[in-house]
PDB file of N, CA, C and O in Angstrom:
ATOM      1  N   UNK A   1       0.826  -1.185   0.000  1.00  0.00           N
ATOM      2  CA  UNK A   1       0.000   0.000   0.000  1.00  0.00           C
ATOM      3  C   UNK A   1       0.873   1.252   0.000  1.00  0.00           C
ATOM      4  O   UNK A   1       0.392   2.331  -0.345  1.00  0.00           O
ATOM      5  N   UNK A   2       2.122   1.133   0.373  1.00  0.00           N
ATOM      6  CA  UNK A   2       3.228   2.212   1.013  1.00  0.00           C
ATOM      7  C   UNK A   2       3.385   2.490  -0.714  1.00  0.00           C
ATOM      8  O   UNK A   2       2.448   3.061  -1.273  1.00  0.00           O
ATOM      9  N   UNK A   3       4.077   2.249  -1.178  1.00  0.00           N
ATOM     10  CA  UNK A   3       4.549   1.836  -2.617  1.00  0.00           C
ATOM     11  C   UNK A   3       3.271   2.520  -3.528  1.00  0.00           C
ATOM     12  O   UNK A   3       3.549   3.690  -3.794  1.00  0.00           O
ATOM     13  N   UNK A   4       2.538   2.288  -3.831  1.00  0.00           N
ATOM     14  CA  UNK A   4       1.385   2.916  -4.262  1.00  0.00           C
ATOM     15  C   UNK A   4       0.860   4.479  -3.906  1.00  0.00           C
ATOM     16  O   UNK A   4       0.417   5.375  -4.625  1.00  0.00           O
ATOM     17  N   UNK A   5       1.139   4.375  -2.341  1.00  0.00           N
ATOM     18  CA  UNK A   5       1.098   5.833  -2.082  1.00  0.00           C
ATOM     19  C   UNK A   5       2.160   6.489  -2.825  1.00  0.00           C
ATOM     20  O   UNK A   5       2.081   7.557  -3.432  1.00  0.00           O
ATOM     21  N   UNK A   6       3.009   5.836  -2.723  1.00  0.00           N
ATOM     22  CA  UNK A   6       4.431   6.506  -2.826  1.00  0.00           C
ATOM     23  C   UNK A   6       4.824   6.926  -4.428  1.00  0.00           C
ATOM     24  O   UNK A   6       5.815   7.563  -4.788  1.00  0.00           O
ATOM     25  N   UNK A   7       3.749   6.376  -5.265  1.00  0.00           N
ATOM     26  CA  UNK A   7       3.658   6.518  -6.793  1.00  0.00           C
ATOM     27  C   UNK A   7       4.542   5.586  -7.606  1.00  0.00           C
ATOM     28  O   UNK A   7       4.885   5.584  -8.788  1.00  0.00           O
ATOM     29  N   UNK A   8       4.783   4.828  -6.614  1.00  0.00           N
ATOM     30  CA  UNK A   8       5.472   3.082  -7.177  1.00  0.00           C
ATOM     31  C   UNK A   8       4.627   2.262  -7.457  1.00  0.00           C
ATOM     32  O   UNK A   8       4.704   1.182  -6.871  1.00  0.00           O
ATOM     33  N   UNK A   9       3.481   2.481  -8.484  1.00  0.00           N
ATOM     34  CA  UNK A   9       2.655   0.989  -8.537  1.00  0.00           C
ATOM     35  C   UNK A   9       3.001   0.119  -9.172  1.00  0.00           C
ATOM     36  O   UNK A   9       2.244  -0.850  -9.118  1.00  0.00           O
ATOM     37  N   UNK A  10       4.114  -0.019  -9.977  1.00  0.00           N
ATOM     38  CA  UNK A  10       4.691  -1.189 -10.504  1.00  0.00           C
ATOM     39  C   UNK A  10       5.781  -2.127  -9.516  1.00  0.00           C
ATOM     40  O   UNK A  10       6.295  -3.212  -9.791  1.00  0.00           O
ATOM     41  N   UNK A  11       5.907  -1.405  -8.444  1.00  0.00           N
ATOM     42  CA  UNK A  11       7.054  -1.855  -7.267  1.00  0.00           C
ATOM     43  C   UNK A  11       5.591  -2.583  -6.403  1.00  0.00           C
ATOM     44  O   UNK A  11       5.718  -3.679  -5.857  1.00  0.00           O
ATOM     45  N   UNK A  12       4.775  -2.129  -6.383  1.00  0.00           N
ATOM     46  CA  UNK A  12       4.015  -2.744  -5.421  1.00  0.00           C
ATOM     47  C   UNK A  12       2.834  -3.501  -6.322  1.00  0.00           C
ATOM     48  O   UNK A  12       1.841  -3.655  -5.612  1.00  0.00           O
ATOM     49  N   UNK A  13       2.673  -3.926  -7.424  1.00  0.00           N
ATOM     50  CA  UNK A  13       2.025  -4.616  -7.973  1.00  0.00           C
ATOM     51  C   UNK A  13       3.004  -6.304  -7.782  1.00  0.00           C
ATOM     52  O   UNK A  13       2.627  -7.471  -7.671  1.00  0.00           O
ATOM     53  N   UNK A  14       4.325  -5.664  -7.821  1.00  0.00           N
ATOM     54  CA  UNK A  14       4.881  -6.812  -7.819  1.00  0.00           C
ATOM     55  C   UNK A  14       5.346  -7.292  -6.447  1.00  0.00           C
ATOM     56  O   UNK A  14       6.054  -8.299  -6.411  1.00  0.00           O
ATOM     57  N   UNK A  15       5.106  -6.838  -5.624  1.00  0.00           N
ATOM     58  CA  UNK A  15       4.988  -7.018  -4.261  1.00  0.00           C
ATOM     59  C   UNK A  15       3.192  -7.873  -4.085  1.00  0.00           C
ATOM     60  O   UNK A  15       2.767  -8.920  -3.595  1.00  0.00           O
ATOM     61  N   UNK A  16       2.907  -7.295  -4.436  1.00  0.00           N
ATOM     62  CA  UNK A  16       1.567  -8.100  -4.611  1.00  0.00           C
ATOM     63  C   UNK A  16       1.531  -9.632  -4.973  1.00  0.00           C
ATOM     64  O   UNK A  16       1.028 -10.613  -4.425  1.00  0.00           O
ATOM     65  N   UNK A  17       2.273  -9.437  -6.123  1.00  0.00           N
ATOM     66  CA  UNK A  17       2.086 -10.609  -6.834  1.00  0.00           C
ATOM     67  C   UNK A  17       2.658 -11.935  -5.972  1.00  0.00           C
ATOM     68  O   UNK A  17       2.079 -12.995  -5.732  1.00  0.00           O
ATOM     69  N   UNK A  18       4.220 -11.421  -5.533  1.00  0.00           N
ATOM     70  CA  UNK A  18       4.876 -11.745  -4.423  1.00  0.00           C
ATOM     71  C   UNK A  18       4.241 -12.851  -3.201  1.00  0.00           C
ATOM     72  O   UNK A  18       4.403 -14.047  -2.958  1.00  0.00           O
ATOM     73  N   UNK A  19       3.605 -11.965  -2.725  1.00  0.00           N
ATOM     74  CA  UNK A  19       2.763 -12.071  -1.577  1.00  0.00           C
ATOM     75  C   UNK A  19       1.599 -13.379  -1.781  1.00  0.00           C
ATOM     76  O   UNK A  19       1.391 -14.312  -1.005  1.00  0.00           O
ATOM     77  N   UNK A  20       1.041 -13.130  -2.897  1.00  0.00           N
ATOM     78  CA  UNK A  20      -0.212 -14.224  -3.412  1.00  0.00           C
ATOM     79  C   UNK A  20       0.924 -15.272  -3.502  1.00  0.00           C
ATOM     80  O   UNK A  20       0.884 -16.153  -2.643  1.00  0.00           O
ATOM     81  N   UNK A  21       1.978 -15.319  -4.447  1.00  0.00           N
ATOM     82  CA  UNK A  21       3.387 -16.352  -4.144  1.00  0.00           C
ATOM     83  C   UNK A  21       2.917 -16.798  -3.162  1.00  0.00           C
ATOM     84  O   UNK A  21       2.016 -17.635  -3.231  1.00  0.00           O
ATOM     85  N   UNK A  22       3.501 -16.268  -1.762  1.00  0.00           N
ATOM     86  CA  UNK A  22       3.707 -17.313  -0.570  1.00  0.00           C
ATOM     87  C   UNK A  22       2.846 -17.639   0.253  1.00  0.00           C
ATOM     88  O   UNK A  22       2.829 -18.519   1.113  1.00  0.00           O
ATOM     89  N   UNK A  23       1.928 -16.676  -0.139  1.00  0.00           N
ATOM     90  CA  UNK A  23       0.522 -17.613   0.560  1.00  0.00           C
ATOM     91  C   UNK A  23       0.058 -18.650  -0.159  1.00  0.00           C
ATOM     92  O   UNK A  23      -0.538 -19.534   0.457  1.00  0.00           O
ATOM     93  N   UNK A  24       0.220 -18.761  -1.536  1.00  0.00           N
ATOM     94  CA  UNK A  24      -0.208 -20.067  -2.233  1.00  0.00           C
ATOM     95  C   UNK A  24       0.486 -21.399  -1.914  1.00  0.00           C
ATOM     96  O   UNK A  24      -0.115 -22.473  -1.931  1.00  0.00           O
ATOM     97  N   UNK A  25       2.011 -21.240  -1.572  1.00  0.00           N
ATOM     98  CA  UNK A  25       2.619 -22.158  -1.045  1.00  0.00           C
ATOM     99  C   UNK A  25       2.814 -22.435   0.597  1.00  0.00           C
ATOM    100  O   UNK A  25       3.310 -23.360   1.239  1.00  0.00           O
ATOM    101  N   UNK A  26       2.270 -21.358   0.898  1.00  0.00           N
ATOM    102  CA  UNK A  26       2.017 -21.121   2.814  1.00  0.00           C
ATOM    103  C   UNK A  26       0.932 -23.290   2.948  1.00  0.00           C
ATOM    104  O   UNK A  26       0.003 -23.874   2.390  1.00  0.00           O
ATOM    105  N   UNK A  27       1.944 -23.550   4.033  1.00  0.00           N
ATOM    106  CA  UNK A  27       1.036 -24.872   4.182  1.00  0.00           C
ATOM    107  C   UNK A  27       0.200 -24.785   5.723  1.00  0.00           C
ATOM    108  O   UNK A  27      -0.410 -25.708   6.262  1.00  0.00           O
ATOM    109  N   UNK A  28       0.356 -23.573   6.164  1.00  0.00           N
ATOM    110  CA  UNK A  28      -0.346 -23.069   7.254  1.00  0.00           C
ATOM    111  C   UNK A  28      -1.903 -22.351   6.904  1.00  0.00           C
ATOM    112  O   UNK A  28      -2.465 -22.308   5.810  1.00  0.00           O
ATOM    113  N   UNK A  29      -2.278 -21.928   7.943  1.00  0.00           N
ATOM    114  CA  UNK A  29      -3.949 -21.637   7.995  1.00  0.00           C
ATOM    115  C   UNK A  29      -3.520 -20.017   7.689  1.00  0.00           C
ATOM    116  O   UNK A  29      -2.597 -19.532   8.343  1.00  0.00           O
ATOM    117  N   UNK A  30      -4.295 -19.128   6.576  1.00  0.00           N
ATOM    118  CA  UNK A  30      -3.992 -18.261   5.832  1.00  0.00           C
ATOM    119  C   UNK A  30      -5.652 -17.750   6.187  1.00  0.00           C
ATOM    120  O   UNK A  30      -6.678 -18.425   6.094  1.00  0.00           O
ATOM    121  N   UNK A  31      -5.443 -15.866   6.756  1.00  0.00           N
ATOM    122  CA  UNK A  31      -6.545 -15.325   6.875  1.00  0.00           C
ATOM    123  C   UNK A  31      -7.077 -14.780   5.500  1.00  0.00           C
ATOM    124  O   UNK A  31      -6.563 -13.889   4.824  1.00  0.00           O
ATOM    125  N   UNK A  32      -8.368 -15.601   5.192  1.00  0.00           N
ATOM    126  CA  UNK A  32      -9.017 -15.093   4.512  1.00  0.00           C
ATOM    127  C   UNK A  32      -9.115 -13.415   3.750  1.00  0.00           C
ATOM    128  O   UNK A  32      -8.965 -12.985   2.606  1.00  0.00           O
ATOM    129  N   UNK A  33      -9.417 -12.862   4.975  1.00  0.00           N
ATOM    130  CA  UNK A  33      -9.129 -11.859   4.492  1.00  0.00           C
ATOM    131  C   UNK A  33      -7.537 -10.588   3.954  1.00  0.00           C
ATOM    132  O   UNK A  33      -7.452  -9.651   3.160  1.00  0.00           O
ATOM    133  N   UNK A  34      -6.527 -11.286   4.935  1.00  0.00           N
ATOM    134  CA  UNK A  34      -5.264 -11.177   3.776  1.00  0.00           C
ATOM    135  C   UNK A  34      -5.123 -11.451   2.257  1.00  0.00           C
ATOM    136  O   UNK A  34      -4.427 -10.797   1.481  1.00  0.00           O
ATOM    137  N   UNK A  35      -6.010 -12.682   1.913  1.00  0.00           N
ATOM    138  CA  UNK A  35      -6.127 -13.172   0.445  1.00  0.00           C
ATOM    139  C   UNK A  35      -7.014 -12.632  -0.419  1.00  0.00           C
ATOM    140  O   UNK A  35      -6.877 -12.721  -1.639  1.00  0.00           O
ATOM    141  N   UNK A  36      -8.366 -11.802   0.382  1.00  0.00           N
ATOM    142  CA  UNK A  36      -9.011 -11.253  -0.703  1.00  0.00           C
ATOM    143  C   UNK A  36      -8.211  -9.693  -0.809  1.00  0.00           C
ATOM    144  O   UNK A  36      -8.326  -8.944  -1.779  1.00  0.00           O
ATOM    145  N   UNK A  37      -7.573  -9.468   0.140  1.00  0.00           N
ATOM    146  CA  UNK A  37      -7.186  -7.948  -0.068  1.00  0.00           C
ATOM    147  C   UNK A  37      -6.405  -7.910  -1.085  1.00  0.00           C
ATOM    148  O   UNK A  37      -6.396  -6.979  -1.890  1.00  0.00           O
ATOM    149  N   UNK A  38      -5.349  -9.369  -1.172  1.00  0.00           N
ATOM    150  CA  UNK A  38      -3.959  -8.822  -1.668  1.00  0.00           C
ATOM    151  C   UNK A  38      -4.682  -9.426  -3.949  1.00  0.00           C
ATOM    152  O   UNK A  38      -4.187  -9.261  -5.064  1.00  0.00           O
ATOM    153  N   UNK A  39      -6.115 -10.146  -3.361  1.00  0.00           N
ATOM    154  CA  UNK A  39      -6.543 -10.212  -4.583  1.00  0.00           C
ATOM    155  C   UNK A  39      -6.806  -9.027  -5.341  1.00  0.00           C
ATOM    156  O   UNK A  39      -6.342  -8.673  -6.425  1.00  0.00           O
ATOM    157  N   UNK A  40      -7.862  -8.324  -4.366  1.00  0.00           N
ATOM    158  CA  UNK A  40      -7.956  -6.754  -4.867  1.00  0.00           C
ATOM    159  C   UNK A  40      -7.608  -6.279  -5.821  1.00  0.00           C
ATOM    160  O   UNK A  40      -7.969  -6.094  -6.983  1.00  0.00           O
ATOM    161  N   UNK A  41      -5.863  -5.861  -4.368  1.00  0.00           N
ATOM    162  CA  UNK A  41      -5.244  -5.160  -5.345  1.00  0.00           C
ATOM    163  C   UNK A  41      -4.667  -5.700  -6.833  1.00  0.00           C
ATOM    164  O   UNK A  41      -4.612  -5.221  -7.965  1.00  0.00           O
ATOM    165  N   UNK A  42      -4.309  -6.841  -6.260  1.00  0.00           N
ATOM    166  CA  UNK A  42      -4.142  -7.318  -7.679  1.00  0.00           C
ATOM    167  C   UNK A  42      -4.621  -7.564  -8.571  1.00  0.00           C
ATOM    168  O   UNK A  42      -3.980  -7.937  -9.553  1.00  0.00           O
ATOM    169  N   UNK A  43      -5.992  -7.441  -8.565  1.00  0.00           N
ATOM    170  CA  UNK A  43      -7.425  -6.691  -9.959  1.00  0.00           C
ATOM    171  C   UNK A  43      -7.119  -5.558 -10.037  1.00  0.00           C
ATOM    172  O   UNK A  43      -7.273  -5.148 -11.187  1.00  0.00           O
ATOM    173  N   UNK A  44      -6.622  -4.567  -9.123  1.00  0.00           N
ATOM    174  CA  UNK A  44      -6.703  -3.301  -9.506  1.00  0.00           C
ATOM    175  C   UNK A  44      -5.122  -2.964 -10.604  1.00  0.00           C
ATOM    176  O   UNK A  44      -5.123  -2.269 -11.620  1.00  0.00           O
ATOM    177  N   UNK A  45      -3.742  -3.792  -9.923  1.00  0.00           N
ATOM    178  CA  UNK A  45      -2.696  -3.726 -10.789  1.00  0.00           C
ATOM    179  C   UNK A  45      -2.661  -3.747 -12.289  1.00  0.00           C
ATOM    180  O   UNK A  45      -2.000  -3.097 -13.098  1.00  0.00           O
ATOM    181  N   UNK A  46      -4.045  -5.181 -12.491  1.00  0.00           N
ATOM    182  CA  UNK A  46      -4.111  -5.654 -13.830  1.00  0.00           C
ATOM    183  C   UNK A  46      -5.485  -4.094 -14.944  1.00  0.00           C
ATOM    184  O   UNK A  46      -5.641  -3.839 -16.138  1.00  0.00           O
ATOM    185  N   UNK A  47      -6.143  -3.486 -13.555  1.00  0.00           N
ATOM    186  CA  UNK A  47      -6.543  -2.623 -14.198  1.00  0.00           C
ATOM    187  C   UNK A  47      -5.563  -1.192 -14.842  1.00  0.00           C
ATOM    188  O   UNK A  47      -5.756  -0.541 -15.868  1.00  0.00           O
ATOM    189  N   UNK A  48      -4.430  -1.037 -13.730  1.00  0.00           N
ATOM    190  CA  UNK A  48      -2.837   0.019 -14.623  1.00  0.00           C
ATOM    191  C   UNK A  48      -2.650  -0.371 -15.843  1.00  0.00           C
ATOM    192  O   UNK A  48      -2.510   0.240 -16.903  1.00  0.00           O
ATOM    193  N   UNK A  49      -2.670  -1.793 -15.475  1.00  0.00           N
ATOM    194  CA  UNK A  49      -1.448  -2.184 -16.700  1.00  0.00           C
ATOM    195  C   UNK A  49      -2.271  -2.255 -17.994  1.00  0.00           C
ATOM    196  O   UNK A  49      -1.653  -2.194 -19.057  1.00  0.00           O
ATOM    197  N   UNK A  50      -3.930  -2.407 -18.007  1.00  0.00           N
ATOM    198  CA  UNK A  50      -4.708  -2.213 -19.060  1.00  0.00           C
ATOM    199  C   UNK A  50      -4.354  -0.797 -19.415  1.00  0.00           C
ATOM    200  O   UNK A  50      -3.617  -0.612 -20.383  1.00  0.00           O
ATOM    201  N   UNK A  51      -4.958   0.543 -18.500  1.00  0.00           N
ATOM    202  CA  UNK A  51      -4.997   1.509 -18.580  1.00  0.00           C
ATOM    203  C   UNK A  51      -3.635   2.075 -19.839  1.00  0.00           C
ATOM    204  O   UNK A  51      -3.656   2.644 -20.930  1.00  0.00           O
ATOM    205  N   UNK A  52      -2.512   1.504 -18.877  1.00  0.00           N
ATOM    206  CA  UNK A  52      -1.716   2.096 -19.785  1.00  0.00           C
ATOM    207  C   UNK A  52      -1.091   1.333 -20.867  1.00  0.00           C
ATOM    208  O   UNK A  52       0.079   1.453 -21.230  1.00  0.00           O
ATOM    209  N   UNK A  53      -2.196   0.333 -21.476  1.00  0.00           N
ATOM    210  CA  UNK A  53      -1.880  -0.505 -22.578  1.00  0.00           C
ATOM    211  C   UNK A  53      -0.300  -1.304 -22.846  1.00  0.00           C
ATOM    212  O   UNK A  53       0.635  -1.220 -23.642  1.00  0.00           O
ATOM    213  N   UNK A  54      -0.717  -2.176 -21.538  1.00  0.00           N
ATOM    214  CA  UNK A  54       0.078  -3.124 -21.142  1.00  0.00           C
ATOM    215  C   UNK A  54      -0.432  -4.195 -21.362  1.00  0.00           C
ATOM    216  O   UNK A  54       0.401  -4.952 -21.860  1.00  0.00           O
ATOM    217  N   UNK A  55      -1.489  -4.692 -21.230  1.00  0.00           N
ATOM    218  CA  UNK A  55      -2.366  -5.663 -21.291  1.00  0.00           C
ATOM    219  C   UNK A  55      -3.284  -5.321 -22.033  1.00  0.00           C
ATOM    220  O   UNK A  55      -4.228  -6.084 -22.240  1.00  0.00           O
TER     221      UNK A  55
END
């Protein structure tokens, strides 16, 4: 979220992405709601990277 404020959204998209990483391989009990947040944002990353005709 720091990163984004900070006008790094490509530093923190990939921090994002990151993150979904090790919770997917996390073999522990994972709060729900950590996973929809970090989904979020990461709908919202894939909405930049449309925006600025990346995707």
């Amino acid at each position: 979220m720091l990163l984004t404020i900070a006008g790094k959204t490509q530093s923190a998209c990939i921090d994002v992405t990151n993150a979904l990483t090790l919770l997917d391989r996390s073999s522990g009990m994972v709060d729900p709601m950590l996973r929809h947040e970090l989904q979020v944002r990461q709908a919202t990353c894939r909405q930049f990277r449309t925006m600025a005709g990346k995707d």
